[in-house]
N, CA, C and O atoms as a GROMACS GRO file, in nm:
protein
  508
    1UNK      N    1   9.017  11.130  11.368
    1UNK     CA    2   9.079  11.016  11.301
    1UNK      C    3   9.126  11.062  11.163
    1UNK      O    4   9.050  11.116  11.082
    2UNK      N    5   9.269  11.035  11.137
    2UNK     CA    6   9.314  11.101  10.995
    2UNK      C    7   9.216  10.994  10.942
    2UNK      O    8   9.152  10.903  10.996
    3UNK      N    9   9.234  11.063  10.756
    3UNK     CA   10   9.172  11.016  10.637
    3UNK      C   11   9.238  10.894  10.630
    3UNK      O   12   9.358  10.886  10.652
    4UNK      N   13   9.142  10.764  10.589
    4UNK     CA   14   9.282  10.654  10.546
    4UNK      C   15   9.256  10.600  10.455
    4UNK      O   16   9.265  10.478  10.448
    5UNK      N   17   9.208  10.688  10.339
    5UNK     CA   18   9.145  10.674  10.179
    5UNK      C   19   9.274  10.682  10.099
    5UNK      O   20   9.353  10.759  10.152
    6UNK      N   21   9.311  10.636  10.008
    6UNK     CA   22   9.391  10.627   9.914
    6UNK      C   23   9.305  10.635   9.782
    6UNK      O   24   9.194  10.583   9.770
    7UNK      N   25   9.377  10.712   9.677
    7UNK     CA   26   9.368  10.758   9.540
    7UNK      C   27   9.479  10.630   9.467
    7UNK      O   28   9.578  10.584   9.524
    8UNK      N   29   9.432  10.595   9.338
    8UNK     CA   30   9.438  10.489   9.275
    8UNK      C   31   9.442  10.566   9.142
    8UNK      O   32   9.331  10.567   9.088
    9UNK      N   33   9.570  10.653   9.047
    9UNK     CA   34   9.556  10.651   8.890
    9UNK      C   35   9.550  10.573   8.818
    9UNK      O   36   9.657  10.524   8.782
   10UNK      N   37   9.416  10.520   8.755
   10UNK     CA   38   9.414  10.410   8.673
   10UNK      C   39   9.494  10.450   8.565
   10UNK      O   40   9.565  10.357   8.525
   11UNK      N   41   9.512  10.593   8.481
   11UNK     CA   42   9.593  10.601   8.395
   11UNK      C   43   9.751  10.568   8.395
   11UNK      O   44   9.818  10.524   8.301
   12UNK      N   45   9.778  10.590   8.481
   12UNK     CA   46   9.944  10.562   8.542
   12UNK      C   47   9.944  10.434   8.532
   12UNK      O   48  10.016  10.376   8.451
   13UNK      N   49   9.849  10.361   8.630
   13UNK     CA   50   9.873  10.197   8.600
   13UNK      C   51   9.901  10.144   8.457
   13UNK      O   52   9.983  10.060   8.420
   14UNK      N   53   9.823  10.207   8.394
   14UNK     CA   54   9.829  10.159   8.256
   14UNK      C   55   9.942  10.202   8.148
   14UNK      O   56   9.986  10.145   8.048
   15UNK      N   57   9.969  10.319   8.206
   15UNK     CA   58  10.076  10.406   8.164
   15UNK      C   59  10.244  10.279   8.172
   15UNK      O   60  10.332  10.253   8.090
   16UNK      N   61  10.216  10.235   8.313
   16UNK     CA   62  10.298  10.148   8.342
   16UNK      C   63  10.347  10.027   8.315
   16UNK      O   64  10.460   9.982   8.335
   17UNK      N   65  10.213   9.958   8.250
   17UNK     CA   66  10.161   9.847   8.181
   17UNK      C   67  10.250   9.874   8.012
   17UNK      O   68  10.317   9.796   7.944
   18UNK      N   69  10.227   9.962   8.001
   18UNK     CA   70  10.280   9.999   7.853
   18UNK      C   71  10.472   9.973   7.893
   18UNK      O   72  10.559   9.910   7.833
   19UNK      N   73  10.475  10.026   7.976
   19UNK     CA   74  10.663  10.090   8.008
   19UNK      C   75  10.679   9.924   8.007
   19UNK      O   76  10.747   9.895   7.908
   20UNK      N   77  10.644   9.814   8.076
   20UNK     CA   78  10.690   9.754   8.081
   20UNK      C   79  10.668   9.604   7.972
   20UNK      O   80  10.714   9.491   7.985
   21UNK      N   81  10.590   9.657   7.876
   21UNK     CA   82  10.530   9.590   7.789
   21UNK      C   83  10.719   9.639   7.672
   21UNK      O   84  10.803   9.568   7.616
   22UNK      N   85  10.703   9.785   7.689
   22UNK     CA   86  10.850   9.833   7.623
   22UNK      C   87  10.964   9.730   7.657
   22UNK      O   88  11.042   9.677   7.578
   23UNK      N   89  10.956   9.714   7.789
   23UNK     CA   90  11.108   9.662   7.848
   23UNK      C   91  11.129   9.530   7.801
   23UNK      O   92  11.237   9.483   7.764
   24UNK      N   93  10.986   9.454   7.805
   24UNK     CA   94  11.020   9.304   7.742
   24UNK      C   95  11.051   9.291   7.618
   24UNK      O   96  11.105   9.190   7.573
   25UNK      N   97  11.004   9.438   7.518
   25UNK     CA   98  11.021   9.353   7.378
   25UNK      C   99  11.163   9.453   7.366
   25UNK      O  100  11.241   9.403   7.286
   26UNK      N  101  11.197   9.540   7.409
   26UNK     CA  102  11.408   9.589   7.455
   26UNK      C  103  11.481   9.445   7.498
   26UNK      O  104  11.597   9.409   7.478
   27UNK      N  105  11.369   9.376   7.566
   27UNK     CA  106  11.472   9.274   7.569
   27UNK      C  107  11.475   9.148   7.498
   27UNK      O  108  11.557   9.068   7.543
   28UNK      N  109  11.414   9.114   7.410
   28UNK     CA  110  11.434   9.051   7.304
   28UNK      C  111  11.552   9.055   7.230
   28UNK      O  112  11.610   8.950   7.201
   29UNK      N  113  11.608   9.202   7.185
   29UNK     CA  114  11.703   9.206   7.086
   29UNK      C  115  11.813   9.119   7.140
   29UNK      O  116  11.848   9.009   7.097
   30UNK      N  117  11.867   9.192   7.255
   30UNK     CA  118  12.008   9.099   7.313
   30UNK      C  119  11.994   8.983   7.324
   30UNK      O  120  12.089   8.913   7.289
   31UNK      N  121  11.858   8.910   7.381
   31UNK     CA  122  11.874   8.791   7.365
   31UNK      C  123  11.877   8.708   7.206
   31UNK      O  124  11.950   8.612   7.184
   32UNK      N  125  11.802   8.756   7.126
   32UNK     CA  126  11.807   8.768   7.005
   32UNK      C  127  11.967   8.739   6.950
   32UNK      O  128  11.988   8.639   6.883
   33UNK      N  129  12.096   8.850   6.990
   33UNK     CA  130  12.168   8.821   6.954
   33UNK      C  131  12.257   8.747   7.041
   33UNK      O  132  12.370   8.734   6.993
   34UNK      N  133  12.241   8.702   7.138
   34UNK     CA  134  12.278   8.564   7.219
   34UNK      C  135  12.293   8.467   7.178
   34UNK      O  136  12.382   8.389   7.211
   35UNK      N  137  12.176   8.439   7.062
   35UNK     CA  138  12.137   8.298   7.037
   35UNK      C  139  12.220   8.304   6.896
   35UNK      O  140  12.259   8.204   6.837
   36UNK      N  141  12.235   8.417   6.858
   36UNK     CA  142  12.330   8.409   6.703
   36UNK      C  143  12.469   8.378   6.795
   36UNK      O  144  12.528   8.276   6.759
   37UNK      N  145  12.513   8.429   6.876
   37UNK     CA  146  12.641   8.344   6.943
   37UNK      C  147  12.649   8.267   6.932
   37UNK      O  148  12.758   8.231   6.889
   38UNK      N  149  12.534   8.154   6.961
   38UNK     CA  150  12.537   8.002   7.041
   38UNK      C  151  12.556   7.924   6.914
   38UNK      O  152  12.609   7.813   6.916
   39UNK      N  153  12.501   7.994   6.779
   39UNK     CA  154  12.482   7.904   6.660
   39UNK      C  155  12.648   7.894   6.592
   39UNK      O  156  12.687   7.784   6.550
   40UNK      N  157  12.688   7.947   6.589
   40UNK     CA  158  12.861   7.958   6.535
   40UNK      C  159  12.963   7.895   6.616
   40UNK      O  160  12.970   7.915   6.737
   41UNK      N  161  13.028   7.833   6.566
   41UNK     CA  162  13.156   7.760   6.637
   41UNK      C  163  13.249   7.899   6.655
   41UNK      O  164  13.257   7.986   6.569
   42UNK      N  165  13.309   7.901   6.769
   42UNK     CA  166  13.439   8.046   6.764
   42UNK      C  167  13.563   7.962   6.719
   42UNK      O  168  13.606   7.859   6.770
   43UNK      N  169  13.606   8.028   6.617
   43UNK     CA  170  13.727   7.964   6.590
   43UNK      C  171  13.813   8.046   6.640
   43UNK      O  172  13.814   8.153   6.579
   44UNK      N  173  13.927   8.034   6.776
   44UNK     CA  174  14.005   8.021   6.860
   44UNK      C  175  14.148   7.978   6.814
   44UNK      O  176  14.242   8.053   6.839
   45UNK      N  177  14.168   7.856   6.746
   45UNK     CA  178  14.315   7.791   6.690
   45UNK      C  179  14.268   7.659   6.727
   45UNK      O  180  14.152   7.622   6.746
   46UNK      N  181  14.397   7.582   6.735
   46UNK     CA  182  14.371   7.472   6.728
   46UNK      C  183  14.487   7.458   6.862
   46UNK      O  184  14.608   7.442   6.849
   47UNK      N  185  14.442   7.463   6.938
   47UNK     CA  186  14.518   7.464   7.075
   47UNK      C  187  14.426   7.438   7.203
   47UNK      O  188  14.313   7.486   7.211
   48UNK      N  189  14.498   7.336   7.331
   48UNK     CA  190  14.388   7.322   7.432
   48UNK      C  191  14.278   7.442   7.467
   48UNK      O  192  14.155   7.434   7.463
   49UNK      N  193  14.388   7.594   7.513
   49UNK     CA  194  14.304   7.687   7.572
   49UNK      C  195  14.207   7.766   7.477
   49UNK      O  196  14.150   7.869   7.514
   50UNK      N  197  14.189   7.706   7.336
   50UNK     CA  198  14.113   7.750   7.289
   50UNK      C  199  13.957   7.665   7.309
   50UNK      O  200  13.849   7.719   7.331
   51UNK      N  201  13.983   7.511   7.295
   51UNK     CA  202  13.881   7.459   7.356
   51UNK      C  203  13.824   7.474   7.446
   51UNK      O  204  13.703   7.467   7.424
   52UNK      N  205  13.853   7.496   7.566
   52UNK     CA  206  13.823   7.546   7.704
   52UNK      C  207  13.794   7.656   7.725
   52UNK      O  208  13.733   7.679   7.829
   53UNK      N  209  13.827   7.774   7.628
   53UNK     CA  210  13.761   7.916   7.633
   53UNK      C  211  13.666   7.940   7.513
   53UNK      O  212  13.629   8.053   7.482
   54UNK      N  213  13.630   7.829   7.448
   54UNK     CA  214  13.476   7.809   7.397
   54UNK      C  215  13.394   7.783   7.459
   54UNK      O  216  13.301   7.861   7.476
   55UNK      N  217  13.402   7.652   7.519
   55UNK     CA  218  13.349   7.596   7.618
   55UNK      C  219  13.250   7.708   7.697
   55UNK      O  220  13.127   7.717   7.699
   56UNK      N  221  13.368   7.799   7.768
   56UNK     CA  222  13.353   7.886   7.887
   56UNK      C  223  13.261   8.012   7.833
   56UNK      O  224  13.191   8.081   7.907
   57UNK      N  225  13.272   8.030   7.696
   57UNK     CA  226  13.219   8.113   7.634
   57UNK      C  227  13.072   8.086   7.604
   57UNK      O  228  12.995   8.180   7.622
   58UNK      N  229  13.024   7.974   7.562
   58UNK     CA  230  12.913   7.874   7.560
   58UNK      C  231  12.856   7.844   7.667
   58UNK      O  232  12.753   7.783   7.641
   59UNK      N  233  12.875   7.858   7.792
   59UNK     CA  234  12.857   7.847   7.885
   59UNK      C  235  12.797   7.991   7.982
   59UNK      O  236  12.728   8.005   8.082
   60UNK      N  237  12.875   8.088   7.879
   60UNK     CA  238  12.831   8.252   7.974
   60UNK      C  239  12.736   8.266   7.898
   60UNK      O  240  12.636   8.320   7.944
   61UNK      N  241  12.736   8.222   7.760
   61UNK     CA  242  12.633   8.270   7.671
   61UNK      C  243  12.482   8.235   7.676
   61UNK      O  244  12.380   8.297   7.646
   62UNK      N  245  12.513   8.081   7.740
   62UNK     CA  246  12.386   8.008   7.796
   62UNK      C  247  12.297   8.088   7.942
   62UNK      O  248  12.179   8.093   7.977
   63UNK      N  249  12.405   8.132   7.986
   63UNK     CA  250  12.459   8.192   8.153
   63UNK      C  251  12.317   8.308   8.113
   63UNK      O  252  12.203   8.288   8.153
   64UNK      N  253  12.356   8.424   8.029
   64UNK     CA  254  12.306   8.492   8.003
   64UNK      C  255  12.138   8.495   7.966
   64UNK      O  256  12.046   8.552   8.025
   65UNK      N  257  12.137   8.406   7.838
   65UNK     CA  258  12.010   8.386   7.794
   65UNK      C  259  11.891   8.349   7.923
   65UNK      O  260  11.774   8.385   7.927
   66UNK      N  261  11.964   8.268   8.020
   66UNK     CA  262  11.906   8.223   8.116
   66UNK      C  263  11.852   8.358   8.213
   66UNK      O  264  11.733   8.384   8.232
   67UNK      N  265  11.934   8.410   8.251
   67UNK     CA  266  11.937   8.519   8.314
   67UNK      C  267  11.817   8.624   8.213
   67UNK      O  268  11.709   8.666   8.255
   68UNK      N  269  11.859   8.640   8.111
   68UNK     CA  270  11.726   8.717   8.093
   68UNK      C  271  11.610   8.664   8.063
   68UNK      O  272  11.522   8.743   8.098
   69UNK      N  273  11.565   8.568   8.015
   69UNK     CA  274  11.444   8.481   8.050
   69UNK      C  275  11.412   8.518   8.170
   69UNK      O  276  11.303   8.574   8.178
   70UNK      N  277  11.494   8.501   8.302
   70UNK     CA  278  11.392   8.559   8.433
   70UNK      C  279  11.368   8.682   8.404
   70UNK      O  280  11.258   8.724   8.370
   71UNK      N  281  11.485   8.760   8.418
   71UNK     CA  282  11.447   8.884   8.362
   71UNK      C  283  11.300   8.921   8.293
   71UNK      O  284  11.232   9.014   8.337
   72UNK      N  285  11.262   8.848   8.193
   72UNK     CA  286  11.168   8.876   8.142
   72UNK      C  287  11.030   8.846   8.213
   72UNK      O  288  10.920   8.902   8.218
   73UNK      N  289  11.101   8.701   8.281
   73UNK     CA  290  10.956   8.630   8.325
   73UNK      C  291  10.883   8.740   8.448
   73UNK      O  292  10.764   8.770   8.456
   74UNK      N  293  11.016   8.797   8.550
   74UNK     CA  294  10.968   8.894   8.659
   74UNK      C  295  10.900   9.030   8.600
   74UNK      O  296  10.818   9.103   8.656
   75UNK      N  297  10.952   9.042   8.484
   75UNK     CA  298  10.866   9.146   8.408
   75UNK      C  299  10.726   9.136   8.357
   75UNK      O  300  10.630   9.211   8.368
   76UNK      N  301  10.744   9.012   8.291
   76UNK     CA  302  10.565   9.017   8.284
   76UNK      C  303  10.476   8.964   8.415
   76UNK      O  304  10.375   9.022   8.451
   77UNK      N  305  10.532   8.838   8.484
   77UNK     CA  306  10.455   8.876   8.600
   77UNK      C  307  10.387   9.042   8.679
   77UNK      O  308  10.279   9.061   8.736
   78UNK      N  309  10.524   9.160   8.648
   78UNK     CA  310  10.475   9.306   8.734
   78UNK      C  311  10.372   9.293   8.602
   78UNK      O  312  10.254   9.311   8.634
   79UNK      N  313  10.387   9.273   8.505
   79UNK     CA  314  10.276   9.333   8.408
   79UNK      C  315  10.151   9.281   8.466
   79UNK      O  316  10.072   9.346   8.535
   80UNK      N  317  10.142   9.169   8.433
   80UNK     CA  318  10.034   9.087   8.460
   80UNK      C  319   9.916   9.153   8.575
   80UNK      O  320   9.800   9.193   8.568
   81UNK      N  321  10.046   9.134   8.707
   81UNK     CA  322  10.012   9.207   8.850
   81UNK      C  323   9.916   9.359   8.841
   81UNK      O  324   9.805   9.386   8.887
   82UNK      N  325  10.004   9.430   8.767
   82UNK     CA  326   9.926   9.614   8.733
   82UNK      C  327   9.873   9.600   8.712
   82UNK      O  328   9.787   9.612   8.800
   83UNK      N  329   9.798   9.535   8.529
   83UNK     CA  330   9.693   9.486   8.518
   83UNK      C  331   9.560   9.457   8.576
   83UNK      O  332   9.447   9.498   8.549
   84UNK      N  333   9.622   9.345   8.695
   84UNK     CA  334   9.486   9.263   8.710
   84UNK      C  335   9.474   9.396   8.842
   84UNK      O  336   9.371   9.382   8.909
   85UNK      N  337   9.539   9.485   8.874
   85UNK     CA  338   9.507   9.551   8.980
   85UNK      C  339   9.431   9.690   8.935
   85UNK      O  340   9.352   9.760   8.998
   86UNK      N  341   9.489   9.702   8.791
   86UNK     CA  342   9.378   9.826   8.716
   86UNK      C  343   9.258   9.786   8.691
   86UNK      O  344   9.164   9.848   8.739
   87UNK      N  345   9.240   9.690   8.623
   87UNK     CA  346   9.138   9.644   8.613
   87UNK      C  347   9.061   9.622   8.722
   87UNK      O  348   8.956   9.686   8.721
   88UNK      N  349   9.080   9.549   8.819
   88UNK     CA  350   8.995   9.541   8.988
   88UNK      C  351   8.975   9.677   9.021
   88UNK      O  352   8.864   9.683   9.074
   89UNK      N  353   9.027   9.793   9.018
   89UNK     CA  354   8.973   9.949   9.008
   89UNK      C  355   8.913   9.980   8.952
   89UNK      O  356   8.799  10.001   8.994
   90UNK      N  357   8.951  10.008   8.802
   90UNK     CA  358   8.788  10.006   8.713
   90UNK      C  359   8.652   9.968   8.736
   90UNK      O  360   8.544  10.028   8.738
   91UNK      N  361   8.693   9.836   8.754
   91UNK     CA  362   8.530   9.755   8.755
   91UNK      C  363   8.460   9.780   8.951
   91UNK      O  364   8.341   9.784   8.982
   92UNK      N  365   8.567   9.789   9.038
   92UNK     CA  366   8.483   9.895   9.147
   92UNK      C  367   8.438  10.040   9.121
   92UNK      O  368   8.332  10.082   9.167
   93UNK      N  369   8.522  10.115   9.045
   93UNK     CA  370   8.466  10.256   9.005
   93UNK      C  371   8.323  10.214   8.958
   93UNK      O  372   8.217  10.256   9.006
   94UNK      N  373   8.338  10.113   8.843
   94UNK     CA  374   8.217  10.131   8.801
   94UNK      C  375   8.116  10.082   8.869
   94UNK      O  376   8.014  10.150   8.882
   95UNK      N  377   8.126   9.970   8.918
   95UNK     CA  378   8.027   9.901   9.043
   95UNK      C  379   7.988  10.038   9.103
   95UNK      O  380   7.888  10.094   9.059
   96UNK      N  381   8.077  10.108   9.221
   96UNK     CA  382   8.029  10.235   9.281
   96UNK      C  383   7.967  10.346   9.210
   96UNK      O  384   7.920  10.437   9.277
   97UNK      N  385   7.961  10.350   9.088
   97UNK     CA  386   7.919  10.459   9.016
   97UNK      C  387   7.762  10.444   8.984
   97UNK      O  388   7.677  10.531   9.004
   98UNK      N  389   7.737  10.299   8.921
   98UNK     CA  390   7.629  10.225   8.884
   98UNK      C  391   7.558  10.238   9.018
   98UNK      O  392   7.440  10.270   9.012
   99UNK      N  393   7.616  10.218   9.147
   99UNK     CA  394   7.522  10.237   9.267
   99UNK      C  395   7.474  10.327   9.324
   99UNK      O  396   7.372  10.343   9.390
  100UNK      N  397   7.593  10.415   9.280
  100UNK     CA  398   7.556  10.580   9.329
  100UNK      C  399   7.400  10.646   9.248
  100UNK      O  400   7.298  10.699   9.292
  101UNK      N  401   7.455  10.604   9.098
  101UNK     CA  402   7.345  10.661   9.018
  101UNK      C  403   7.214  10.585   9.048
  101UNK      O  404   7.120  10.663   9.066
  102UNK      N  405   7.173  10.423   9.061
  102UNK     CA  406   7.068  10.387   9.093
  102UNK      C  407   7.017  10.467   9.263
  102UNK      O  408   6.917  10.537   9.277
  103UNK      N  409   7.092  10.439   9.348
  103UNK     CA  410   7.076  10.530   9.451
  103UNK      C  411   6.986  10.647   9.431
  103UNK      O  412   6.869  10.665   9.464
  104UNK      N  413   7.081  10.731   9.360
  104UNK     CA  414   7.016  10.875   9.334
  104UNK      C  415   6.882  10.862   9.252
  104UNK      O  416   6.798  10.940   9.296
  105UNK      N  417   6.838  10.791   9.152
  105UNK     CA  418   6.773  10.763   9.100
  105UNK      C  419   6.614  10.765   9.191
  105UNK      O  420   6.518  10.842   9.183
  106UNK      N  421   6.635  10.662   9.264
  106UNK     CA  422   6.522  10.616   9.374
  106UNK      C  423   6.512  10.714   9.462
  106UNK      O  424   6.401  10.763   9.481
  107UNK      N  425   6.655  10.774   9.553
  107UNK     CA  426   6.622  10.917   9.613
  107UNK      C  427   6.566  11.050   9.588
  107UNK      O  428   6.484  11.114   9.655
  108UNK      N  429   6.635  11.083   9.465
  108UNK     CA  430   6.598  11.190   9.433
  108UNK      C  431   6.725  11.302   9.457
  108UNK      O  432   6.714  11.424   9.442
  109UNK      N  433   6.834  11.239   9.494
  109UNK     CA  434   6.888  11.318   9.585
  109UNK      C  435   7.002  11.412   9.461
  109UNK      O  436   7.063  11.515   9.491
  110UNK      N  437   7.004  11.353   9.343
  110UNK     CA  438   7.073  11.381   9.228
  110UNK      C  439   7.012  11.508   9.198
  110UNK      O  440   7.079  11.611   9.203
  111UNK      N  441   6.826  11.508   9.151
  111UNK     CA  442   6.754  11.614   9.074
  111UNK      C  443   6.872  11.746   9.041
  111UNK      O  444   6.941  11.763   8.940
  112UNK      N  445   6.864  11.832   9.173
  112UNK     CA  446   6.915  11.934   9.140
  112UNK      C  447   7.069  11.933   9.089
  112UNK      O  448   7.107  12.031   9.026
  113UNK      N  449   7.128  11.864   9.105
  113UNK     CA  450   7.264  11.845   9.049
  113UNK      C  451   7.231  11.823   8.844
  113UNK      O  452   7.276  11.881   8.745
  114UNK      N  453   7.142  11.722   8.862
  114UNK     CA  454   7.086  11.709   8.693
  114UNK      C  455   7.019  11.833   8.638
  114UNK      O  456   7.017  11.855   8.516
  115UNK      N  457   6.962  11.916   8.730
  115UNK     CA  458   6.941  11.990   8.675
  115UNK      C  459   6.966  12.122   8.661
  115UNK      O  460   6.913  12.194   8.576
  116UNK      N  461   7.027  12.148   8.722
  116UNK     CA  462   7.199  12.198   8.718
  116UNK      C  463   7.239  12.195   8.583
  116UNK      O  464   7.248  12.281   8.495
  117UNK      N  465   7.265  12.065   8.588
  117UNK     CA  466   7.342  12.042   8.419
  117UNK      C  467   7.281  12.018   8.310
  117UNK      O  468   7.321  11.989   8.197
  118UNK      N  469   7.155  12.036   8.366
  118UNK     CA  470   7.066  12.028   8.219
  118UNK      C  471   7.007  11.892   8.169
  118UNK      O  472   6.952  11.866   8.062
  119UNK      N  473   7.035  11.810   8.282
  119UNK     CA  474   7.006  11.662   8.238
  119UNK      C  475   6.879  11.629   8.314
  119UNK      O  476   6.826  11.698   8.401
  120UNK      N  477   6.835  11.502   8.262
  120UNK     CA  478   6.695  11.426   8.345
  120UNK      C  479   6.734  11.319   8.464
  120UNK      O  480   6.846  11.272   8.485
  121UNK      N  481   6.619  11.294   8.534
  121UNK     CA  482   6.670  11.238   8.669
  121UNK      C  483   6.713  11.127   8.615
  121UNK      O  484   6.746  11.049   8.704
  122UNK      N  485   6.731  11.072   8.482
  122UNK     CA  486   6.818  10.927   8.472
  122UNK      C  487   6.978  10.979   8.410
  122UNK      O  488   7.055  10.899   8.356
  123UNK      N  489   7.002  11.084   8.422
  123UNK     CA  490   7.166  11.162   8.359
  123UNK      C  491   7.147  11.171   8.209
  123UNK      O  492   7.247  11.204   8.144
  124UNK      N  493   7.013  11.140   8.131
  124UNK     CA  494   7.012  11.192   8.009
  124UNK      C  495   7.015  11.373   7.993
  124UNK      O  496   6.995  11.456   8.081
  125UNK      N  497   7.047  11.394   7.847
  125UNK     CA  498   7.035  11.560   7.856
  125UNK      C  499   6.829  11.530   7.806
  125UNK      O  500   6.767  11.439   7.751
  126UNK      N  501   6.790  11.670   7.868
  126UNK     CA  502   6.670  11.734   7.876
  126UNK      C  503   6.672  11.789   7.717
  126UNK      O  504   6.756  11.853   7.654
  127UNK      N  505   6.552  11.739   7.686
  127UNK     CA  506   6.461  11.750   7.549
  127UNK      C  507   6.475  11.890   7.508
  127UNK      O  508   6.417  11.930   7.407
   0.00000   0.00000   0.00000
């Protein structure tokens, strides 16, 4: 029966967590200057198709802001997601680690490995 264990870099996750922690606040600026659009009247002339290509302009500009708000929102959701999935790794590493060592503890089955390394049967170093 192949292996059907999978490896999990918690550093990468987190590594990733960061990249996209980058991408949301990259995207601040443009929207940032979106909203300085929206605050200014465009002066156009004083002619119909200038009204109507404000309008239309006010309208992409809104178009936009909107658009990256999801943008952002699907971004921190992946954040969120990595996160709560690094973290649920961690805290099994450590669960399994904490069990291994009480395990060994009561077995015995550690000794020579501890002492090996110079440590006592609880993984302290030797006096």
């Amino acid at each position: 029966m192949p292996d059907q264990s999978y490896y999990v870099h918690l550093e990468s996750l987190t590594d990733f967590v960061r990249e996209l922690e980058t991408q949301i606040h990259a995207m601040s600026r443009p929207n940032d200057f979106l909203r300085t659009l929206g605050e200014h009247p465009l002066l156009f002339g004083e002619f119909g198709e200038a009204a109507s290509l404000a309008d239309a302009h006010r309208a992409a500009v809104a178009e936009m802001q909107g658009l990256l708000e999801q943008v952002r929102g699907a971004i921190t959701f992946a954040q969120d997601v990595t996160t709560t999935v690094a973290d649920g790794y961690a805290q099994a590493d450590q669960s399994v680690a904490g069990d291994l060592h009480q395990s060994g503890q009561q077995t015995g089955l550690l000794d020579p490995l501890f002492s090996l390394l110079g440590l006592d049967s609880a993984g302290g170093k030797n006096a």
